[in-house]
C-alpha positions as a Python dict, from the first residue, in 0.01 Angstrom:
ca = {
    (1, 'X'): (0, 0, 0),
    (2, 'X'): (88, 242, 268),
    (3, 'X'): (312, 567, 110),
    (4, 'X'): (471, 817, 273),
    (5, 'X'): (670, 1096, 49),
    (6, 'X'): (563, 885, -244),
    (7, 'X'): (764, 587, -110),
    (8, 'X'): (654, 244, 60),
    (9, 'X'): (661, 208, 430),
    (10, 'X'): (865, -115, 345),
    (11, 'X'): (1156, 71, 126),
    (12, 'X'): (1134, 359, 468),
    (13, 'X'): (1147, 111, 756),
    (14, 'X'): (1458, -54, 558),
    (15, 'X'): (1650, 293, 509),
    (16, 'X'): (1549, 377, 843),
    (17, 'X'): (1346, 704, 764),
    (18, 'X'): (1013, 618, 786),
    (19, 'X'): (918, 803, 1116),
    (20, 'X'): (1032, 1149, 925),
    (21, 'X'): (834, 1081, 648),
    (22, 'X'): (497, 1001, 815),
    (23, 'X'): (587, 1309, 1033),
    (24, 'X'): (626, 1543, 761),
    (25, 'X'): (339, 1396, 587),
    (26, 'X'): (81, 1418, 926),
    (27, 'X'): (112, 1811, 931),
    (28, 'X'): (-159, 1914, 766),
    (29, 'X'): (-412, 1678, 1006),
    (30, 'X'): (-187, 1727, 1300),
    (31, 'X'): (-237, 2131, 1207),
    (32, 'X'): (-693, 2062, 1179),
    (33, 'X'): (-619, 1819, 1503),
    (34, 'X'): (-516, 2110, 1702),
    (35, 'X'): (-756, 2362, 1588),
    (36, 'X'): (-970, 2102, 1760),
    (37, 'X'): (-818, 2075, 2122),
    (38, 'X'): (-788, 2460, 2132),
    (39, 'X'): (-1183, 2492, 2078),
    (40, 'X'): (-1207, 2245, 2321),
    (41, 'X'): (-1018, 2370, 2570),
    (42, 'X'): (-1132, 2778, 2483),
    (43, 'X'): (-1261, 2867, 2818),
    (44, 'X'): (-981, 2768, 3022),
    (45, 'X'): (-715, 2928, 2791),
    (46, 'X'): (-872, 3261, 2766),
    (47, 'X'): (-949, 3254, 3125),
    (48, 'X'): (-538, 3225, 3218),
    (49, 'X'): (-476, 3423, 2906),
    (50, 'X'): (-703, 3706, 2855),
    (51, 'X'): (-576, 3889, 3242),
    (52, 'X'): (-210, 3898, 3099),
    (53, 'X'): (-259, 3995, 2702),
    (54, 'X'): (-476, 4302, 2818),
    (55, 'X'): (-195, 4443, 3008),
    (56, 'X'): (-26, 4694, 2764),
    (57, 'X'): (309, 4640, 2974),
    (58, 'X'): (334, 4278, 2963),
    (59, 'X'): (653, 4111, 2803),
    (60, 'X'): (640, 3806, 2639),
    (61, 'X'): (931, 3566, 2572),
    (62, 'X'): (885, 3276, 2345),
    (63, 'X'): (1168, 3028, 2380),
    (64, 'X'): (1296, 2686, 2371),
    (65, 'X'): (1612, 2509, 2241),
    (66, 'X'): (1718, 2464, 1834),
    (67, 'X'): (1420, 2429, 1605),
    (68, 'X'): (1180, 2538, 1907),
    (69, 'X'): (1398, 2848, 1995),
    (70, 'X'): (1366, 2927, 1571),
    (71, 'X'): (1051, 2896, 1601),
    (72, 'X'): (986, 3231, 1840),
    (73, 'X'): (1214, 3372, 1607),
    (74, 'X'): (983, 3351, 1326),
    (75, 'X'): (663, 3450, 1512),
    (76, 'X'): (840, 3753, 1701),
    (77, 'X'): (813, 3984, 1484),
    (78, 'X'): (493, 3931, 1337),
    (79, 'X'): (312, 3943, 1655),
    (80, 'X'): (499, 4277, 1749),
    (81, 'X'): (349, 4395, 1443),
    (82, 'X'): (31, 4302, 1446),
    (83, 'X'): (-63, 4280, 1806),
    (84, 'X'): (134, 4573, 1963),
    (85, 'X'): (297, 4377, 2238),
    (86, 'X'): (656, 4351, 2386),
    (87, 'X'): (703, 4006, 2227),
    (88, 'X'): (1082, 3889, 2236),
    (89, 'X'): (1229, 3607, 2104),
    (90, 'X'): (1524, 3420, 2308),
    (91, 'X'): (1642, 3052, 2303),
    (92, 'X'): (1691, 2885, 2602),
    (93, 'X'): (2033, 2759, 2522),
    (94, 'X'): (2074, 3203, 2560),
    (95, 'X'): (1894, 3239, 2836),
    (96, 'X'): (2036, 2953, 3080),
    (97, 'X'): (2395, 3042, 3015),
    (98, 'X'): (2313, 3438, 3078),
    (99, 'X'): (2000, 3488, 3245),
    (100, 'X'): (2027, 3852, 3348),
    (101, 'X'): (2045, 3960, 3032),
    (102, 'X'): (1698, 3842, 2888),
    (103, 'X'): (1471, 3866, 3248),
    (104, 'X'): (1362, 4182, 3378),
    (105, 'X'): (1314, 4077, 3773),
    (106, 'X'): (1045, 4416, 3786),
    (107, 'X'): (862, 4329, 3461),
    (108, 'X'): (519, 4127, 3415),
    (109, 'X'): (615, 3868, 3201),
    (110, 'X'): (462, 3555, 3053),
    (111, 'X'): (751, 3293, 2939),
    (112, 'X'): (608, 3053, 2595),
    (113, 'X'): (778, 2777, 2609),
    (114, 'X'): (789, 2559, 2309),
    (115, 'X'): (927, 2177, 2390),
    (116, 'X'): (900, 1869, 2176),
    (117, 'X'): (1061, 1645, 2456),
    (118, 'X'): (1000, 1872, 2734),
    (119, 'X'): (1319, 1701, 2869),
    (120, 'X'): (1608, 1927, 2770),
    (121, 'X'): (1816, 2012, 3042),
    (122, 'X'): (1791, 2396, 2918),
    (123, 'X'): (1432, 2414, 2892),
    (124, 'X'): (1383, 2300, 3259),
    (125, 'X'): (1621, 2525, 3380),
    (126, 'X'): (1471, 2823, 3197),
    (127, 'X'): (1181, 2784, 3354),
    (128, 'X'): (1328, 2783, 3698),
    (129, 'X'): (1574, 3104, 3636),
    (130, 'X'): (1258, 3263, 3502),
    (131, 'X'): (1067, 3233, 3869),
    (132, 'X'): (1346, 3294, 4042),
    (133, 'X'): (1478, 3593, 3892),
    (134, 'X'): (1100, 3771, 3742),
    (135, 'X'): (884, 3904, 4038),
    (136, 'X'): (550, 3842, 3829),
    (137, 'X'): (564, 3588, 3606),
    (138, 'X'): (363, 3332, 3407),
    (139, 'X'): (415, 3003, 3215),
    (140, 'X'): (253, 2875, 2872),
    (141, 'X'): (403, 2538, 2792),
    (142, 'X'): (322, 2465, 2460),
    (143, 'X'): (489, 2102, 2444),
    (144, 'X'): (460, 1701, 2286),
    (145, 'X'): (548, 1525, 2521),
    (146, 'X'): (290, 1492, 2797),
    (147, 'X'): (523, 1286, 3005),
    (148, 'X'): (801, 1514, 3081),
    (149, 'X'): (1030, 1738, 3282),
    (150, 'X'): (813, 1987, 3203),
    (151, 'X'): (443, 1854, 3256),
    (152, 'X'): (614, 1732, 3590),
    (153, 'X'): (674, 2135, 3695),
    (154, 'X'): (343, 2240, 3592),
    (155, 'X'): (156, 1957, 3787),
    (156, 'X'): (384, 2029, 4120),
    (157, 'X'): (279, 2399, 4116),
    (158, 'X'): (-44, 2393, 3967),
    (159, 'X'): (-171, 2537, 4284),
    (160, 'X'): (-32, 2877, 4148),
    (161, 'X'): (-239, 2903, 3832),
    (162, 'X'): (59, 3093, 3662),
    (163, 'X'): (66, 2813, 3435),
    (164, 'X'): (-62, 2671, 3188),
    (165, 'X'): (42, 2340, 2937),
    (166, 'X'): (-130, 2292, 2588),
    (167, 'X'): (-46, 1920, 2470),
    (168, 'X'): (-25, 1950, 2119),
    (169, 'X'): (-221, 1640, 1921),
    (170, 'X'): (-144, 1301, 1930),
    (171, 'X'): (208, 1233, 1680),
    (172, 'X'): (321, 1539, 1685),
    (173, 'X'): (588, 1441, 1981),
    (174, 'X'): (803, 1324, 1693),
    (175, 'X'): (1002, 1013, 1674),
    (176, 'X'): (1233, 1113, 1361),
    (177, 'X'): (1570, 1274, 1504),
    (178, 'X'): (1445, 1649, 1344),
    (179, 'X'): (1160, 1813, 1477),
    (180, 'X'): (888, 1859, 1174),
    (181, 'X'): (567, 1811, 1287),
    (182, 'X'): (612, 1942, 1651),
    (183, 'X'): (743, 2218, 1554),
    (184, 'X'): (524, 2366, 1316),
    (185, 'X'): (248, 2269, 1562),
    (186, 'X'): (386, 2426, 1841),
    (187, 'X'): (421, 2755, 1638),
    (188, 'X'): (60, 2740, 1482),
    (189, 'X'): (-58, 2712, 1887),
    (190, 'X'): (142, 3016, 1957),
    (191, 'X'): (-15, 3172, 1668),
    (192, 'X'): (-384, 3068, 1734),
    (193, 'X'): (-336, 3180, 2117),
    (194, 'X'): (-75, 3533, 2076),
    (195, 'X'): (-218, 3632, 1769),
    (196, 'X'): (-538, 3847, 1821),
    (197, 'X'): (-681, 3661, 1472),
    (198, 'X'): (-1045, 3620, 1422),
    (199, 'X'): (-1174, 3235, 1435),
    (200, 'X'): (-1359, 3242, 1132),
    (201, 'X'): (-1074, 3382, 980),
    (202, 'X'): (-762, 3128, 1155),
    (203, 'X'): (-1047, 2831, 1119),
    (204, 'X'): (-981, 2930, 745),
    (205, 'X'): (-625, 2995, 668),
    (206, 'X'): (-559, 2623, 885),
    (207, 'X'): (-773, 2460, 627),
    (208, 'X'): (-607, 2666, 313),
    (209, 'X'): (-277, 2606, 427),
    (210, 'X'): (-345, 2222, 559),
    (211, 'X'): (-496, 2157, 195),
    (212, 'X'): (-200, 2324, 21),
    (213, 'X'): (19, 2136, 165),
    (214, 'X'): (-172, 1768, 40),
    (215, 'X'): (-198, 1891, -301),
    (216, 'X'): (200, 2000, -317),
    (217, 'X'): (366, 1710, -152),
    (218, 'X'): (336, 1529, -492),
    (219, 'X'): (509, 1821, -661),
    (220, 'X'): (733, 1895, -465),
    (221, 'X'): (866, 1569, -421),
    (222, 'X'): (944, 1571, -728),
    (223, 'X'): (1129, 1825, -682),
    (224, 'X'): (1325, 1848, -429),
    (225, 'X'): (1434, 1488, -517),
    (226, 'X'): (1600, 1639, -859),
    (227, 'X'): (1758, 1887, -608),
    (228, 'X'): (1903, 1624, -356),
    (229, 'X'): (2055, 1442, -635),
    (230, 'X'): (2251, 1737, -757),
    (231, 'X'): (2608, 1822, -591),
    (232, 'X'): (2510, 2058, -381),
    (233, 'X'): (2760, 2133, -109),
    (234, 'X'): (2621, 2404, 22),
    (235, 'X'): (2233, 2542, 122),
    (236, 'X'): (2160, 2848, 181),
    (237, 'X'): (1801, 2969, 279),
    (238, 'X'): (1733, 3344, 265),
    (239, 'X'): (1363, 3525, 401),
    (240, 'X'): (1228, 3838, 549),
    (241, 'X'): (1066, 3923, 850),
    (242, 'X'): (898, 3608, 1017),
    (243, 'X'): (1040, 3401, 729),
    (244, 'X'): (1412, 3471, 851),
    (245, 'X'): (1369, 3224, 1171),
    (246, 'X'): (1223, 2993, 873),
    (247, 'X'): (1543, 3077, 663),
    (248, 'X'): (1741, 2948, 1046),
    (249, 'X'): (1500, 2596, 1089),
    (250, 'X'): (1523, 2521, 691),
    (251, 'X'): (1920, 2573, 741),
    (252, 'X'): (1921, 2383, 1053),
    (253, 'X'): (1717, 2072, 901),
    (254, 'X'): (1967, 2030, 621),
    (255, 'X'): (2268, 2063, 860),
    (256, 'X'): (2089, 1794, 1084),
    (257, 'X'): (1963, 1557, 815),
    (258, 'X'): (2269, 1541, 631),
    (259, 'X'): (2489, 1518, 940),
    (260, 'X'): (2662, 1832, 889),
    (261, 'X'): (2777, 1674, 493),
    (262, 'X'): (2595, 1984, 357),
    (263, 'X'): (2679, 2336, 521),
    (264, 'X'): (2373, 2554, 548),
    (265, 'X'): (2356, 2922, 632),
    (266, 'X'): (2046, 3175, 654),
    (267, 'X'): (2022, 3530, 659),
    (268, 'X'): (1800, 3774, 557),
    (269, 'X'): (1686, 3897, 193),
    (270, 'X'): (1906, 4212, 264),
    (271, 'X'): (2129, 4087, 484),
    (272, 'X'): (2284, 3811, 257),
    (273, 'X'): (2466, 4150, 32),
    (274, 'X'): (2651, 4225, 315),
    (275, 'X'): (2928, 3969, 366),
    (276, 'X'): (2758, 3612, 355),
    (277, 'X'): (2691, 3639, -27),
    (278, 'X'): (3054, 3526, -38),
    (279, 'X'): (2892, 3132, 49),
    (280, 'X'): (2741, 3099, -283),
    (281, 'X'): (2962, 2923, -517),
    (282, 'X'): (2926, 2663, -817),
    (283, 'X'): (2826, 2427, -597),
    (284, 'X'): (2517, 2589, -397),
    (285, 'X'): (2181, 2599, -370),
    (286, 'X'): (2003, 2893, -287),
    (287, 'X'): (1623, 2908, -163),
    (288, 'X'): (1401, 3213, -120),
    (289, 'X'): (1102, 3254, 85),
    (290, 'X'): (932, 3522, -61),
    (291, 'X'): (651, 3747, 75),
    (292, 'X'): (293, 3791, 21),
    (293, 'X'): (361, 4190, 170),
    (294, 'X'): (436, 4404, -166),
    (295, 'X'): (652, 4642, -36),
    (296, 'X'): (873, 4346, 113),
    (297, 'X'): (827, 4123, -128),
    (298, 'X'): (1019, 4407, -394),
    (299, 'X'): (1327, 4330, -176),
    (300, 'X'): (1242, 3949, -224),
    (301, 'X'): (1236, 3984, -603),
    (302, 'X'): (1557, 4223, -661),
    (303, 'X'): (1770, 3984, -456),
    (304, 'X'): (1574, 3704, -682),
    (305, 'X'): (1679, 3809, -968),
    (306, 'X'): (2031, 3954, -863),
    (307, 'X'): (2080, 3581, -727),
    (308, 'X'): (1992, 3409, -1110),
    (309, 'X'): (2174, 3725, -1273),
    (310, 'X'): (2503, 3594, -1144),
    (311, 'X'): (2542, 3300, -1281),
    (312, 'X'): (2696, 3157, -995),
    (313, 'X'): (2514, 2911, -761),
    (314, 'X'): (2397, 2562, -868),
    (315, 'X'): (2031, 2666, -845),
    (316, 'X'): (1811, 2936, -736),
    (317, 'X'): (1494, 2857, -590),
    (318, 'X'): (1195, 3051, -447),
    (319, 'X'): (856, 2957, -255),
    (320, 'X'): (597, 3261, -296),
    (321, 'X'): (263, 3279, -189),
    (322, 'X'): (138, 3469, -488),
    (323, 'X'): (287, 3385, -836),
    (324, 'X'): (556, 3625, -963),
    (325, 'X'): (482, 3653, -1342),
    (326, 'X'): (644, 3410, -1569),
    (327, 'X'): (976, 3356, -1383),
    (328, 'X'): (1128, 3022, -1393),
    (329, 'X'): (1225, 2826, -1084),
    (330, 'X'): (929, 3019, -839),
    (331, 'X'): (721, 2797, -686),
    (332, 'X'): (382, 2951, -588),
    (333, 'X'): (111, 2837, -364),
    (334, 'X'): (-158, 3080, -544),
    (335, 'X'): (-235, 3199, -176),
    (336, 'X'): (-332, 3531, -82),
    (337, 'X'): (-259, 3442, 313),
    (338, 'X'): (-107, 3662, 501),
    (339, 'X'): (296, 3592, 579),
    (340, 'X'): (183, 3410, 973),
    (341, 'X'): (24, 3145, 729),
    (342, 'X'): (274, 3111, 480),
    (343, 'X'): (506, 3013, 728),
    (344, 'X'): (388, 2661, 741),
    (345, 'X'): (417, 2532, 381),
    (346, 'X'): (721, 2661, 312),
    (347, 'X'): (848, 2489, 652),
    (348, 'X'): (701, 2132, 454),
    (349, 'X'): (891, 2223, 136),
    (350, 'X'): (1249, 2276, 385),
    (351, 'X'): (1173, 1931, 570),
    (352, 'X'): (1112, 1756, 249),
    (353, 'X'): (1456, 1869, 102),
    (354, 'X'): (1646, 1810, 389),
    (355, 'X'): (1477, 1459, 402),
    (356, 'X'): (1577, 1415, 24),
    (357, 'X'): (1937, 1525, 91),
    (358, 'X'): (1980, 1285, 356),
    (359, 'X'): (1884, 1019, 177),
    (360, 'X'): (2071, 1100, -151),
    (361, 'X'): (2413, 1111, 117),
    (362, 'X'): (2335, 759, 211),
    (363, 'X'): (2216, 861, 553),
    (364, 'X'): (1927, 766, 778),
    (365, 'X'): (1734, 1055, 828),
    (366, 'X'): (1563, 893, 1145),
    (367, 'X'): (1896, 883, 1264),
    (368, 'X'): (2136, 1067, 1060),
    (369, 'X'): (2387, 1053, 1346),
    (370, 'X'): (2349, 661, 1486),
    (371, 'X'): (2712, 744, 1664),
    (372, 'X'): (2583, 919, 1920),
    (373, 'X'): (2784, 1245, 1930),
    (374, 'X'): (2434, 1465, 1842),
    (375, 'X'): (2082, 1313, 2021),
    (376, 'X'): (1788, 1402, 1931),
    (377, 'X'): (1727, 1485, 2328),
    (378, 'X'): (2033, 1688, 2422),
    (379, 'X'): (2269, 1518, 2644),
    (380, 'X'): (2553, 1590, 2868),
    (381, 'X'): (2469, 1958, 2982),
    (382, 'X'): (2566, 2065, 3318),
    (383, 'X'): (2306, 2283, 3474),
    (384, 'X'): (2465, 2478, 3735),
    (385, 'X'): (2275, 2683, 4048),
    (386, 'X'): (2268, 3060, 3951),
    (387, 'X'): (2308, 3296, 4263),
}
């Protein structure tokens, strides 16, 4: 019998969750299916890539609207770090209402744009703002949909090779109302093609991380079904670096699965001291996303054990790459992988909570909002002509 999650498709399709679950479990074959279309397609993506990334001046944006704009966020700041570029991370939903203050009309830029739909009003008009108001600019369209708003713009000026679309593989234009699997492909892309990482060396952290992730569901359904039957009221998700824009998508997924029941917050490891500790009470869950860097992942440990110290949220959780001595309530991966890597299991462990949270509220995590006041496509935006 078919399982998703460690439940029958039957017991899914009747609670109305079972596109979430197959989409969180396809990840790790989604993640080895696009290794695949990006070998395939090598030549023509270094060909329209390789003239922009050698120019020291260029500016990159990555970009897109909730869970695809949180995804830049993550991947910012490692790739300023490790590939010395003037990579910036800005959602649409910023960018549409403002645009003036994230172009620079004089400034080489190439615009990522990460879109599950490719269909929301602000990603569109992003796009547009961006060749009207930036003298030199270029397009990556990292997207799921292949029949969309988007595709449409790239076919109609394909004659100006300033852009380029990467469909990511087949399922990962999800169905579920939260983005899982699109997401976390659309960031590995962006990874694999910003990164300046070695094939032998990406061809092997996609198969470490893709076989991590089949050996932990199990666990870790376990677990975070123990969590999502506790009375948790609040979640708050807490990470460094590239792991604060997975602290933002983790709190996002819980706010969206549980239809806003559960409020969520993220900050950083040492930004939660200053002010936003005050949303851990008796009733809260706190989760960790610890590094694999030692000099951050002291911060990650002192906040760790300040957090359990307290005595005052529900439960204290962390994921961690390496194992962290004998302390309770860490959940390693035994990985060595660099923080770029790590980003992806501990996105599977956030999407499997949220799912378990949504069902534990009595919800329908397909469709936790069947009313129609939040879509899983964005309606009822006005885009207006900027001048």
């Amino acid at each position: 019998m078919q399982k998703y999650l460690n439940y029958s498709l039957d017991w899914l399709e009747q609670r109305k969750a079972h596109h979430t679950a197959k989409e969180i479990c396809q990840q790790p074959q989604i993640w080895r299916n696009l290794w695949q279309i990006i070998a395939k397609q090598q030549n023509q993506l270094q060909s329209f890539l390789q003239p922009l990334l050698s120019d020291p001046n260029l500016e990159i944006i990555l970009t897109g609207a909730g869970s695809s704009a949180f995804g830049g966020v993550a991947l910012a700041p490692w790739l300023r770090e490790h590939t010395h570029r003037n990579v910036y991370a800005y959602g649409t939903t910023e960018i549409v209402a403002d645009p003036l203050q994230y172009f620079t009309a004089n400034k080489k830029t190439l615009v990522v744009s990460f879109a599950r739909s490719g269909n929301s009003p602000e990603s569109v008009a992003a796009v547009k703002l961006a060749d009207q108001l930036i003298s030199d600019c270029y397009h990556l369209f990292l997207i799921c949909n292949p029949n969309c708003a988007l595709s449409d713009y790239a076919t109609n000026n394909s004659s100006s090779n300033r852009i380029f679309q990467l469909v990511m593989p087949e399922g990962a234009h999800d169905l579920g109302f939260a983005m899982t699997s699109s997401i976390s492909s659309m960031m590995l892309a962006a990874l694999l093609l910003l990164g300046n990482i070695d094939q032998m060396v990406a061809h092997e952290a996609i198969m470490e991380i893709a076989s991590i992730c089949e050996q932990k569901i199990a666990s870790w359904q376990e677990i975070t079904k123990q969590l999502a039957h506790k009375n948790h009221q609040r979640v708050i998700y807490v990470g460094s670096s590239c792991f604060t824009g997975i602290a933002q998508e983790s709190a996002l997924k819980i706010l969206e699965l549980t239809a806003g029941k559960i409020a969520s917050r993220f900050d950083s490891i040492l930004g939660l001291r200053h002010g936003p500790k005050f949303m851990i009470n008796s009733q809260s869950l706190v989760v960790c996303f610890f590094s694999n860097d030692g000099y951050i992942h002291q911060y990650d440990t002192d906040l760790f054990d300040e957090l359990i110290h307290d005595h005052i949220a529900t439960d204290v959780f962390a994921l961690s790459g390496k194992n962290s001595g004998n302390k309770q309530n860490i959940l390693a991966l035994n990985s060595n992988l660099a923080d770029c890597w790590l980003i992806f299991p501990y996105l599977v462990f956030a999407q499997m909570l949220a799912f378990e949270k949504s069902l534990s509220n009595g919800l329908t995590p397909d469709n936790p909002c069947p009313t129609g006041e939040v879509n899983r496509v964005v309606k009822g935006v006005t885009i207006y002509p900027f001048n």
